[in-house]
C-alpha positions as CSV (number, residue, x, y, z in Angstrom):
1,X,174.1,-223.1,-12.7
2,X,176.5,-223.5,-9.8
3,X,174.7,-226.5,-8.4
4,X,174.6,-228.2,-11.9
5,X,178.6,-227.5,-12.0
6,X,178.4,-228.9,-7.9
7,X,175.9,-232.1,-9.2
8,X,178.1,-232.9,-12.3
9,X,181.4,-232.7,-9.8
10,X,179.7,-235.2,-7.5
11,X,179.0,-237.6,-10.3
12,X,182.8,-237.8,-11.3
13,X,184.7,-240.7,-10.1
14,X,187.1,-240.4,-6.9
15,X,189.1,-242.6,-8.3
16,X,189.8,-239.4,-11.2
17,X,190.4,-236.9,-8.2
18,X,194.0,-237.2,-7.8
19,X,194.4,-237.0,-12.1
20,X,192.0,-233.6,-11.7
21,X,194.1,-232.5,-9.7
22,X,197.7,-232.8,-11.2
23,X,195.6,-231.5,-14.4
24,X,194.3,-227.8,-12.7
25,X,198.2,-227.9,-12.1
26,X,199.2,-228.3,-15.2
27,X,196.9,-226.0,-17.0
28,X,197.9,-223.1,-14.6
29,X,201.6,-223.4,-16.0
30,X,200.1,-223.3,-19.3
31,X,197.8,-220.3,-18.6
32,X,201.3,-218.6,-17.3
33,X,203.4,-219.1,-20.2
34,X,200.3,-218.0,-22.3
35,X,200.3,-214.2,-20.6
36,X,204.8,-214.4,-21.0
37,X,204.2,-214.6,-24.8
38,X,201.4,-211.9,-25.2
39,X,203.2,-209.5,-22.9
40,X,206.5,-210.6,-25.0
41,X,204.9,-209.5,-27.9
42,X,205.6,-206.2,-27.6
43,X,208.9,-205.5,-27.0
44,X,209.1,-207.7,-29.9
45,X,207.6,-205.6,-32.3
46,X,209.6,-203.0,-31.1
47,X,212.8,-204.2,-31.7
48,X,211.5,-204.9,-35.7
49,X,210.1,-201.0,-35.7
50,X,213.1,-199.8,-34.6
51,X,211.1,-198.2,-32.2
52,X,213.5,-196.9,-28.9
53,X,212.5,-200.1,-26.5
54,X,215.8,-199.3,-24.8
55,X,214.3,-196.5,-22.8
56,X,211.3,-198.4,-21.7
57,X,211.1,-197.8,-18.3
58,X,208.3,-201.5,-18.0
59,X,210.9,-203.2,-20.2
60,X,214.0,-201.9,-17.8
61,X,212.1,-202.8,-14.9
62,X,211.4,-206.2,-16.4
63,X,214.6,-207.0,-17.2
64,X,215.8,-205.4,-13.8
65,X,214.1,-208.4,-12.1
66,X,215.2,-210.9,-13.7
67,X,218.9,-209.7,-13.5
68,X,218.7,-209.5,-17.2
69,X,219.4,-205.4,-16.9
70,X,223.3,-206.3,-18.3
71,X,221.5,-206.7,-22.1
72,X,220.7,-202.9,-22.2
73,X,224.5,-201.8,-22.4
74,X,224.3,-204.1,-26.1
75,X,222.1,-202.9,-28.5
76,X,222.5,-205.6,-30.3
77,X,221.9,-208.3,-28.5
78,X,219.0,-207.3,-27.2
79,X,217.5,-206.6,-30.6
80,X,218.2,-210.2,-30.7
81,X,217.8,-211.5,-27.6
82,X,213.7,-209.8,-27.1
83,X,212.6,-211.4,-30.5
84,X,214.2,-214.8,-29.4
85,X,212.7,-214.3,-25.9
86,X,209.3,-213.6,-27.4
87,X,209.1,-216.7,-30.1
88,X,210.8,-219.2,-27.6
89,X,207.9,-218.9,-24.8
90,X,205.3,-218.9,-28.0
91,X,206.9,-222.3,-29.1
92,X,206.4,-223.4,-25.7
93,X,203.1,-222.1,-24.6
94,X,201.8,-224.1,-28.2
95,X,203.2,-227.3,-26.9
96,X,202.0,-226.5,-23.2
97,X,198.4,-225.9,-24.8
98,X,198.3,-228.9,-26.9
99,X,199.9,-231.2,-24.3
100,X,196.8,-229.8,-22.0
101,X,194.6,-230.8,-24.0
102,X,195.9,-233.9,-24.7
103,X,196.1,-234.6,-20.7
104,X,191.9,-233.4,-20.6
105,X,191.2,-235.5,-23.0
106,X,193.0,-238.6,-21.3
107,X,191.1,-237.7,-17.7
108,X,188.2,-237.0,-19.7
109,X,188.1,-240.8,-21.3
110,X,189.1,-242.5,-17.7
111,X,186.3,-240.1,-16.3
112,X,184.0,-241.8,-19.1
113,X,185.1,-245.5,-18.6
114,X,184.8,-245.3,-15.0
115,X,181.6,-243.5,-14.8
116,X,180.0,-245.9,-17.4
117,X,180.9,-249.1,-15.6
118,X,180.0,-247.6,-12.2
119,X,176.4,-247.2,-13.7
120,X,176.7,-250.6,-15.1
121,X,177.4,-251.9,-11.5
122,X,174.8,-250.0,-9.9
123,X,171.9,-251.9,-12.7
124,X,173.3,-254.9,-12.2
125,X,172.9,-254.3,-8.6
126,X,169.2,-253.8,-8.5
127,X,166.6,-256.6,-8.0
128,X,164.5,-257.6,-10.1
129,X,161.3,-255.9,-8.5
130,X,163.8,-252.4,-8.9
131,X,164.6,-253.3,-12.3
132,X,160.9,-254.0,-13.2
133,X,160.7,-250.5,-12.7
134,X,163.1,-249.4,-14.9
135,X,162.9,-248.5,-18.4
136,X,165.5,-250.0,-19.6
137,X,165.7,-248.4,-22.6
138,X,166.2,-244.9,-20.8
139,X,168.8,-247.0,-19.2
140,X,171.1,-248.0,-22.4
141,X,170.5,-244.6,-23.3
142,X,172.4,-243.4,-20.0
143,X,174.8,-245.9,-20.3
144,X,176.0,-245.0,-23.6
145,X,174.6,-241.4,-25.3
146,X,173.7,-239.4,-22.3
147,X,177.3,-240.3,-20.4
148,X,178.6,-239.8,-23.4
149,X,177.8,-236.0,-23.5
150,X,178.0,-235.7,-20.0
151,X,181.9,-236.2,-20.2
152,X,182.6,-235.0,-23.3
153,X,181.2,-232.6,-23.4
154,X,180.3,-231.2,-19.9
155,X,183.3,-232.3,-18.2
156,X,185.9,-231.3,-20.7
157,X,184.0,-227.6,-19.6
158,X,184.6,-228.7,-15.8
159,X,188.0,-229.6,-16.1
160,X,189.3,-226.6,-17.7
161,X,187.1,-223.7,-15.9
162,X,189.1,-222.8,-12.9
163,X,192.2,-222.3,-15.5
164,X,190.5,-220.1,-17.6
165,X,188.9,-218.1,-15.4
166,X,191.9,-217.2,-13.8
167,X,194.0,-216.6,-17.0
168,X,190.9,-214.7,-17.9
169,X,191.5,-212.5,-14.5
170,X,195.3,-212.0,-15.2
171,X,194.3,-210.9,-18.5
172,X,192.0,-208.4,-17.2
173,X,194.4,-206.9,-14.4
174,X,197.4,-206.6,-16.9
175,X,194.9,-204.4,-19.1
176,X,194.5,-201.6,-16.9
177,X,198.0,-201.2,-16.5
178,X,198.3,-200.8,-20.5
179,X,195.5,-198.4,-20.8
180,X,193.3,-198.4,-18.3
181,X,190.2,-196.5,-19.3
182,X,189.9,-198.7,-22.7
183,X,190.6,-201.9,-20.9
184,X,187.9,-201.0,-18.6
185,X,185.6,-200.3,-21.5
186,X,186.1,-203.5,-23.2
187,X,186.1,-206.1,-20.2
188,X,182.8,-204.4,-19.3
189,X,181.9,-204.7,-22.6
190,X,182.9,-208.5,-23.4
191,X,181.6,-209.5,-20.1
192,X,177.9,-207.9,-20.3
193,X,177.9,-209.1,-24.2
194,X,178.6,-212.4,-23.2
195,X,176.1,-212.3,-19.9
196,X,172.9,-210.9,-22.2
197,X,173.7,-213.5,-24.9
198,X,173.2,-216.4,-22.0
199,X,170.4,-214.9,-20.6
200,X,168.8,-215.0,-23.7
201,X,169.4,-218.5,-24.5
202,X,169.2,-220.6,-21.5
203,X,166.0,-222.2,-21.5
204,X,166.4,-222.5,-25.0
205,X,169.3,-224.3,-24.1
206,X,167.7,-226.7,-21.4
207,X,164.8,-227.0,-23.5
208,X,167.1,-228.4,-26.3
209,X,169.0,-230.7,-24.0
210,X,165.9,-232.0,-22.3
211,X,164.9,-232.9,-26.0
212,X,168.0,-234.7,-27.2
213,X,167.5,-236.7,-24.1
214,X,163.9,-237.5,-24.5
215,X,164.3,-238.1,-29.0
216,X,167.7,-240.3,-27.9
217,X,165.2,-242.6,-25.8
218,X,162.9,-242.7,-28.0
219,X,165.5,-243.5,-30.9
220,X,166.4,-246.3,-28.9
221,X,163.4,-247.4,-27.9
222,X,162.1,-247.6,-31.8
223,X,165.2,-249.5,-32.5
224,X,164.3,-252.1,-30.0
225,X,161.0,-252.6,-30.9
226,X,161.7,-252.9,-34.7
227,X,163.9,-255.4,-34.4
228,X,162.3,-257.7,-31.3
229,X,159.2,-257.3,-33.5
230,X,159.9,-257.4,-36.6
231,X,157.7,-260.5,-37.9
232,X,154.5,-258.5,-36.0
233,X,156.2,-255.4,-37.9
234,X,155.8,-257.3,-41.1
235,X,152.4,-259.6,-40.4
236,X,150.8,-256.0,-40.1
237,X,152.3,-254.0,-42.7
238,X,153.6,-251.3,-40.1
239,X,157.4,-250.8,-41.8
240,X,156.0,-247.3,-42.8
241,X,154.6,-246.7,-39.5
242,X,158.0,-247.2,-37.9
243,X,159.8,-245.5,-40.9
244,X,158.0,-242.2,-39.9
245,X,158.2,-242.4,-36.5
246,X,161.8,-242.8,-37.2
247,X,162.3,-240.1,-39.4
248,X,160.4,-237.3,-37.5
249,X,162.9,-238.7,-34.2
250,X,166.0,-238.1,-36.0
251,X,165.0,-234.7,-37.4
252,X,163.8,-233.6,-33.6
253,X,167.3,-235.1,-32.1
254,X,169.5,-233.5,-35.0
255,X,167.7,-230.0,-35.2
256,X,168.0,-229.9,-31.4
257,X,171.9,-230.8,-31.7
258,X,171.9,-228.1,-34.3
259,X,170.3,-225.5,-32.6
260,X,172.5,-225.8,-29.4
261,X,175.9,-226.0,-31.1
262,X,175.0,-223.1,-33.6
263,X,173.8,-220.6,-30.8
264,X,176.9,-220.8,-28.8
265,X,179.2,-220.5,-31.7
266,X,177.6,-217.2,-32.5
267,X,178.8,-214.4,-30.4
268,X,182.6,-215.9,-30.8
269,X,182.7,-214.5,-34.3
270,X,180.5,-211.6,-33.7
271,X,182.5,-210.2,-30.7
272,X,185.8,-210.7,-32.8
273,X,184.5,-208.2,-35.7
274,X,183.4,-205.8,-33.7
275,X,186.7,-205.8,-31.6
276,X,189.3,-206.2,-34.4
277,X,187.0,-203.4,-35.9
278,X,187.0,-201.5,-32.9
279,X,190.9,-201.5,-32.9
280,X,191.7,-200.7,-36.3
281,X,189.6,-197.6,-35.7
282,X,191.3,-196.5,-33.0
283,X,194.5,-197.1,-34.6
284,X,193.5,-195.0,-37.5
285,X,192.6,-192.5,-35.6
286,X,195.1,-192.3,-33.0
287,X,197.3,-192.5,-36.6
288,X,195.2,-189.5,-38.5
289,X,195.1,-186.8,-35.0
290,X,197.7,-187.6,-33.1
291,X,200.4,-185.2,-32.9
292,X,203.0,-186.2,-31.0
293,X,206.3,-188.8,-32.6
294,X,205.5,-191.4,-30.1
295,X,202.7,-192.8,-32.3
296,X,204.9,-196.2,-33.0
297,X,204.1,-196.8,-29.2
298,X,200.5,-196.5,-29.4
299,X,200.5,-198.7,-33.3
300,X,202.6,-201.5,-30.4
301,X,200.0,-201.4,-27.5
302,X,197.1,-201.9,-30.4
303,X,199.2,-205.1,-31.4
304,X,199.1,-206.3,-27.9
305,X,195.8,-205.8,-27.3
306,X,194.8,-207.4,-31.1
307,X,197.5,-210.4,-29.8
308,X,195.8,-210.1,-26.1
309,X,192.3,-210.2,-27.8
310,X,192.8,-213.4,-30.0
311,X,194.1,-215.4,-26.7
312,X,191.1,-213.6,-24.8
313,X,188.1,-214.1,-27.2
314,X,188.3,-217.8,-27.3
315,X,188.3,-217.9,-22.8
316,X,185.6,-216.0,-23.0
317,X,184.1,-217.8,-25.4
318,X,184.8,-221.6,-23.8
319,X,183.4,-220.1,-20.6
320,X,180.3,-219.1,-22.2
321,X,180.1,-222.6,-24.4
322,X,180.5,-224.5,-21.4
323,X,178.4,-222.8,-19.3
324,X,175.3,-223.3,-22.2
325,X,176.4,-226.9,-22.5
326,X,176.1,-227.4,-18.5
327,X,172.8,-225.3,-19.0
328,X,171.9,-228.0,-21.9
329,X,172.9,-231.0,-19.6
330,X,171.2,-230.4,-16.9
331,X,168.1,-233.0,-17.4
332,X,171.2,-235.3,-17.8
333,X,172.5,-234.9,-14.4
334,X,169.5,-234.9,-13.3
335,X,169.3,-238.4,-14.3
336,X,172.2,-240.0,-13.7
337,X,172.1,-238.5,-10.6
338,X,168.6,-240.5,-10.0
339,X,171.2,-243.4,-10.1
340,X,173.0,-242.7,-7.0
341,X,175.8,-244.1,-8.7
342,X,178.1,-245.9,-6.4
343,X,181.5,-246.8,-7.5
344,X,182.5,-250.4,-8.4
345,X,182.7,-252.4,-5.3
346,X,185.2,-255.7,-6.4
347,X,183.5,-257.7,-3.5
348,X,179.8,-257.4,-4.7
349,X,179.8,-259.8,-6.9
350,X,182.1,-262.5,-5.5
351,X,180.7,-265.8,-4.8
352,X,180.3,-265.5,-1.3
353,X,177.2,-267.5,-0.5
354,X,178.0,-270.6,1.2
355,X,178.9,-273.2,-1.9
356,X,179.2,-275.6,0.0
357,X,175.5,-275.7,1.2
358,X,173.8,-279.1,1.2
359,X,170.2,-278.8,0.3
360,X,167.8,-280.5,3.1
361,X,164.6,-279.1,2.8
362,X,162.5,-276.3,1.5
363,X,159.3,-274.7,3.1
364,X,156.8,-271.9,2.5
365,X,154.7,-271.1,4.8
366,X,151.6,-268.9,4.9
367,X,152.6,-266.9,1.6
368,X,150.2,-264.2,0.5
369,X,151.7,-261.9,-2.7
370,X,149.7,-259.8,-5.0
371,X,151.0,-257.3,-7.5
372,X,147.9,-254.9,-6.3
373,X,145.7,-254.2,-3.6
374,X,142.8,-254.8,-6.4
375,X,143.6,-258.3,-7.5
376,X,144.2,-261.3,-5.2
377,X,147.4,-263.9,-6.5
378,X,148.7,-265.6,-3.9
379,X,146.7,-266.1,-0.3
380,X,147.7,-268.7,2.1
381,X,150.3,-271.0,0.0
382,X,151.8,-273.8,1.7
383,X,154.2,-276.1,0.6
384,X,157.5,-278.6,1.8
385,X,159.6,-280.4,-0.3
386,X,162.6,-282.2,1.1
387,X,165.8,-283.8,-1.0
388,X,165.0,-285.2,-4.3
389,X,161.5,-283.9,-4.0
390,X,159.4,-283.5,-8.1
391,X,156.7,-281.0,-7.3
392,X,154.0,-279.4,-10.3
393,X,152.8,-276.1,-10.0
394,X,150.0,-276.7,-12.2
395,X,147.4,-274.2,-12.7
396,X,145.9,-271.5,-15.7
397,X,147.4,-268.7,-16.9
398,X,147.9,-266.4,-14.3
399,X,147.2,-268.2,-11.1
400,X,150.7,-267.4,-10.2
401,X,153.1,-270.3,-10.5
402,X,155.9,-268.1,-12.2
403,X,155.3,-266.1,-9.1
404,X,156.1,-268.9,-6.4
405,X,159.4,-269.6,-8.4
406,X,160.0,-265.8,-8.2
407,X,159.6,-265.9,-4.4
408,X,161.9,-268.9,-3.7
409,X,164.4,-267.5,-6.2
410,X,163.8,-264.7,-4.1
411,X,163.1,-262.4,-6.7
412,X,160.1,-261.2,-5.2
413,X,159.5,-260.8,-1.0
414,X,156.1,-262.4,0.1
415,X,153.7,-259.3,1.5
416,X,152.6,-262.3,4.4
417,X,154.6,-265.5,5.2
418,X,158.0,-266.8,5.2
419,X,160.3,-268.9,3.5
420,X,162.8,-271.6,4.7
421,X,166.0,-273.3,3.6
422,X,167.0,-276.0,5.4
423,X,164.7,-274.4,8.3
424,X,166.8,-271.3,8.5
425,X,164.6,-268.1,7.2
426,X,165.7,-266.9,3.9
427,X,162.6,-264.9,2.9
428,X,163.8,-261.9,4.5
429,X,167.5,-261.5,3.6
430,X,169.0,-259.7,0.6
431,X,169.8,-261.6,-2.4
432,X,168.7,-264.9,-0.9
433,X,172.6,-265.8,-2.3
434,X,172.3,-268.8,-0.1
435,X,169.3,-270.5,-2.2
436,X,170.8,-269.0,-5.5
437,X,174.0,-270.7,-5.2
438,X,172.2,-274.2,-5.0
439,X,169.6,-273.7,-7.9
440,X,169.2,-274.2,-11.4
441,X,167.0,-272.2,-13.1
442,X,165.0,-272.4,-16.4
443,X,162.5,-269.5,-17.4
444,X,159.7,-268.9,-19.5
445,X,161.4,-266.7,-21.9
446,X,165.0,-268.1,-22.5
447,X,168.1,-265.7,-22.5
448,X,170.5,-267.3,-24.8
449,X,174.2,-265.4,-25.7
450,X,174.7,-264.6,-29.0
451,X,177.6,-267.1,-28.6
452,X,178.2,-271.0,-29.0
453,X,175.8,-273.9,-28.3
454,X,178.9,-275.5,-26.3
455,X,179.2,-271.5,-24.4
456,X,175.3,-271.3,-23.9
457,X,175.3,-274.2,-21.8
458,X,178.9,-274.2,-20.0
459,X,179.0,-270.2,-19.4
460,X,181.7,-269.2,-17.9
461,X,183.4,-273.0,-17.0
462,X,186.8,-272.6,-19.0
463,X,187.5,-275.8,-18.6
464,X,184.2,-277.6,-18.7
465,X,183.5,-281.3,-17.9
466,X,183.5,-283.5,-21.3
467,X,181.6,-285.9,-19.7
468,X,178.9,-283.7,-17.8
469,X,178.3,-282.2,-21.0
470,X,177.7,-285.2,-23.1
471,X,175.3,-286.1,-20.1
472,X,173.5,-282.5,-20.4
473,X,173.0,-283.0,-24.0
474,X,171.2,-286.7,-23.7
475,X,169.1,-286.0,-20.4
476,X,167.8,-282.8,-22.5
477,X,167.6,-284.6,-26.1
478,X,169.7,-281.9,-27.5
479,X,172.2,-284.7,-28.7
480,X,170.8,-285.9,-31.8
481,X,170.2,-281.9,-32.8
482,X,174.0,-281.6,-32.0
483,X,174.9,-284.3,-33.9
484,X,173.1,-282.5,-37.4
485,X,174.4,-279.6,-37.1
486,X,177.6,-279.2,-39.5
487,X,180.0,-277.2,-36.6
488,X,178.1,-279.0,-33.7
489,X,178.5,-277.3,-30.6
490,X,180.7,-274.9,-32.0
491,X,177.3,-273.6,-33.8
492,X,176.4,-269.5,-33.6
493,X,173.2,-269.8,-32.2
494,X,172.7,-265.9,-33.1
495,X,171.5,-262.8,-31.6
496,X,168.5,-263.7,-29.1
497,X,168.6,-267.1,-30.3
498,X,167.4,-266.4,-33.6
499,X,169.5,-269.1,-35.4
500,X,167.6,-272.1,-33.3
501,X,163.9,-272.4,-32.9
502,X,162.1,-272.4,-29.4
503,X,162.1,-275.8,-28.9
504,X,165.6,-275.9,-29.5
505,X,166.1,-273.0,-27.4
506,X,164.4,-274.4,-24.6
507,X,166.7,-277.8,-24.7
508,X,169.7,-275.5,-24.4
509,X,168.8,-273.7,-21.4
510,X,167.6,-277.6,-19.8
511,X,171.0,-278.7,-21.1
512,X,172.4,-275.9,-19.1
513,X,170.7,-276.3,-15.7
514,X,171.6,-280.0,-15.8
515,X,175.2,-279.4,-16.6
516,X,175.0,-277.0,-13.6
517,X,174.5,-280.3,-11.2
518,X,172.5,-278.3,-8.9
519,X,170.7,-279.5,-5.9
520,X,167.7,-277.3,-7.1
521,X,166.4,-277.2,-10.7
522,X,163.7,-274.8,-11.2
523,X,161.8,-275.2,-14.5
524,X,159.1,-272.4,-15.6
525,X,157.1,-274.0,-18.2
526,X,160.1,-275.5,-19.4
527,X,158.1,-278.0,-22.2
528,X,155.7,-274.7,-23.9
529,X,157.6,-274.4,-27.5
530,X,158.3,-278.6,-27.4
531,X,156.0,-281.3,-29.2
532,X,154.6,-283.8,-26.5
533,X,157.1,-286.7,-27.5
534,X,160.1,-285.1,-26.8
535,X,158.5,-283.1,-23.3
536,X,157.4,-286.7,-22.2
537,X,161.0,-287.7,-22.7
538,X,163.0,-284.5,-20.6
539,X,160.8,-284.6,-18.1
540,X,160.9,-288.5,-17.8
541,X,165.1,-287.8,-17.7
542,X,164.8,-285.2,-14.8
543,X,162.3,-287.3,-12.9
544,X,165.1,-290.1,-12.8
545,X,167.8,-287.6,-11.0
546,X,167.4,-288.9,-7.8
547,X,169.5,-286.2,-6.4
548,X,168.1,-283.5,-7.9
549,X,165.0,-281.4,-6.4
550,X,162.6,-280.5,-9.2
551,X,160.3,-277.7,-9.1
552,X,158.6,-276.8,-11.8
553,X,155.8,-275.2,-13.6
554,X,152.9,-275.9,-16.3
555,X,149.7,-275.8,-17.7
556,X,150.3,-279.4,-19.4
557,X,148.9,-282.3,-16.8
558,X,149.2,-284.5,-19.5
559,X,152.8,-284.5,-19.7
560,X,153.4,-285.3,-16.2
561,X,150.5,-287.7,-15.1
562,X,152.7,-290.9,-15.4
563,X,156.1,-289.3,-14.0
564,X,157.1,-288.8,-10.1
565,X,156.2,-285.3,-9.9
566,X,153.6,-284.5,-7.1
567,X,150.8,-281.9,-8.6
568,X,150.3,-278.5,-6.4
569,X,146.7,-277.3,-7.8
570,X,146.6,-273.5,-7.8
């Protein structure tokens, strides 16, 4: 338990430290004016009983310290003065407790925004071989769900612990000086209750958790596959499949939800009956067989201790609901702390490769890859291209073209050999942010925004080129498509690109590594979703950009036999 507490604590942002701080603060000033008002209470209820609070000796003392002692010699206005006292530090410790937990929730919600967008930073950071290894579906489950409860619900515990424990403790002390045996009774009491109760939960409790983690992923994962699939979904009549596999998700996810929240919401209620039962027994008795006239003094300490027990319960009780929801999370931080989350680092992602590299030449040399020790891709690769080089990897399915773009684009590292730019090695550095900023790249498998035409192809350029767009759009025949479409470049081409067909898809990403003006344009079977007219004619346009190295992929010899490109057989 304390090295979940320690784990979550180390996955909270520094930048949040400062506010955690200022906030322990704050809720100890709160916890204080919370024990004025129950101990105010009782003089209070005096004064309304008529009951002789004067000759108090606690009350004397009190007032004694706080060079207040002058009231006692006017009846009067200390009759009015204790009541007064009493509901002024109430009024306050409301607002105090309602302005602390407006603060929590404010750190809470920074907490949450800076946590999610370091763990956003920290994929983005990975390569694409770490990524590969990823589920990324356990990843968006992370970034959004599972941090989700982390801060709201774990943290909100963690921020407000050390308060109520200690207002917990002042509680406690100031009950053995009211009655000490009975005070004694019912801490030991509360405390064991509570204590058994956990104990007989917790791995119910991480079970749970573990689960809502686990159906949450797999919730996601559904989703994803429904709607990336859908015409497979439909071709083979699998909606009902999918339907029930969705259905018995969301009853596992929900009944675990259920289970979690209902069990620690249990012994709040139960505890309160037994001790509000507990107390009006002993007030009825001390009522029925006590003798003496002083039994307006014992009917006052049972109203503190009924006042005392209402502020008490619900510590207790957020102690005890944290401490299950920590238990619950603790697969969670477990995972996120997998991560090694790093906080956002502004530099990372600034262009600082050298932009303005001139591209020379390009070499490979002795390049051996394979994905495992079983299969053989790559042995012995060779290759030099210099600038305005058009170079073919032509070859079947699986003979590893889209793998020698990967290791130029340095996606992958070669097991054996090394790669050059401009004869300096690059194969061997991190990033390879040198070649990247040079290169244009076009891959199998298009990533298109679910944005613009005009913003698929420009990006981020705010103030793009008129007249290297118009160029884009004729080198890559995209402008007689353009010119039918009633918005034009202004057209949604939908989520995924599901508004424009392949083709069309395909001539949008060309579009875009031509507007790019990059030395390097890498094309990974750029022509597969085109008719053979129009891949004749883009990749009779790119063999004409004299400046431009080309380096491309496919299985279609045909389409390149009568161009400039130079075939590389694999």
């Amino acid at each position: 338990m304390i090295k979940s507490i320690i784990s979550g604590f180390n996955l909270i942002p520094k930048e949040t430290h400062k506010s955690l701080l200022y906030l322990q603060i704050f809720f100890l000033v709160t916890a204080l004016f919370e024990i004025i008002t129950i101990y105010s209470i009782g003089p209070a209820v005096a004064i309304f009983l008529n009951n002789d609070i004067l000759s108090n000796e606690k009350l004397i003392k009190i007032l004694t310290f706080f060079n207040l002692d002058q009231l006692l010699n006017d009846n009067l206005i200390i009759k009015i003065f204790l009541p007064l006292f009493f509901l002024t530090f109430f009024i306050i410790s409301q607002i105090l407790v309602f302005l602390s937990v407006r603060l929590s929730l404010k750190v809470s919600y920074s907490i949450a925004k800076l946590l999610s967008n370091n763990l956003y930073f920290n994929g983005l950071k990975k390569n694409i071989s770490e990524l590969s290894a990823l589920n990324t579906n356990r990843l968006i489950i992370l970034l959004t769900e599972e941090t989700d409860r982390f801060i709201y619900s774990g943290v909100m515990f963690l921020l407000r612990i050390f308060s109520r424990i200690l207002v917990m403790i002042i509680f406690l002390i100031s009950f053995v000086f009211i009655n000490f045996y009975l005070s004694m009774f019912i801490t030991t009491f509360i405390i064991a209750y509570y204590f058994l109760f956990y104990k007989k939960i917790e791995k119910k409790l991480f079970e749970n958790g573990k689960n809502i983690t686990e159906e949450s992923f797999k919730k996601v994962k559904t989703i994803n596959e429904t709607f990336t699939s859908f015409r497979e979904i439909d071709i083979f009549n699998l909606k009902g499949d999918f339907l029930k596999d969705m259905i018995k998700i969301n009853n596992n996810l929900n009944d675990s939800k259920f289970i979690n929240s209902s069990i620690t919401l249990l012994p709040k209620y139960v505890l309160e009956t037994i001790l509000i039962t507990s107390v009006i027994l002993l007030g009825v008795i001390s009522t029925l067989y006590s003798q003496d006239k002083n039994i307006s003094e014992y009917f006052i300490m049972i109203i503190i201790l009924i006042f005392a027990g209402y502020k008490l319960i619900p510590t207790f009780q957020e102690i005890f609901v944290g401490t299950s929801i920590i238990k619950s999370l603790n697969y969670t931080i477990d995972q996120l702390e997998k991560h090694n989350i790093e906080e956002i680092k502004k530099e990372e992602f600034i262009k600082n490769s050298n932009t303005n590299l001139t591209f020379e030449n390009l070499k490979l040399e002795n390049i051996k890859f394979n994905y495992n020790e079983e299969q053989k891709l790559i042995e012995n690769f060779n290759i030099k291209l210099k600038k305005g080089d058009k170079i073919c990897l032509v070859g079947e399915s699986g003979s590893g073209k889209s793998t020698i773009l990967d290791l130029i684009l340095g996606f992958r590292k070669p097991i054996k050999g090394k790669i050059y730019l401009n004869e300096k090695l690059i194969s061997n550095s991190s990033g390879n942010n040198d070649i990247k900023s040079i290169i244009s790249y076009v891959p199998q498998k298009v990533l298109l925004l679910d944005n613009t035409i005009l913003k698929n192809i420009v990006l981020n350029d705010q103030n793009y080129d008129g007249d290297k767009l118009k160029e884009a759009l004729k080198l890559s025949s995209l402008d007689n498509f353009i010119k039918q479409l009633k918005n034009g470049l202004n057209t949604k081409v939908g989520e995924l690109g599901k508004n424009v067909s392949g083709g069309q898809a395909q001539r949008i990403a060309i579009a875009r590594s031509i507007y790019r003006e990059s030395p390097i344009v890498i094309l990974d079977e750029p022509t597969s979703s085109l008719d053979i007219k129009t891949s004749k004619e883009i990749l009779e346009n790119l063999s004409k950009l004299e400046n431009r190295t080309i380096i491309m992929s496919s299985h279609k010899i045909d389409e390149i036999k009568d161009l400039k490109f130079k075939i590389v057989n694999l």
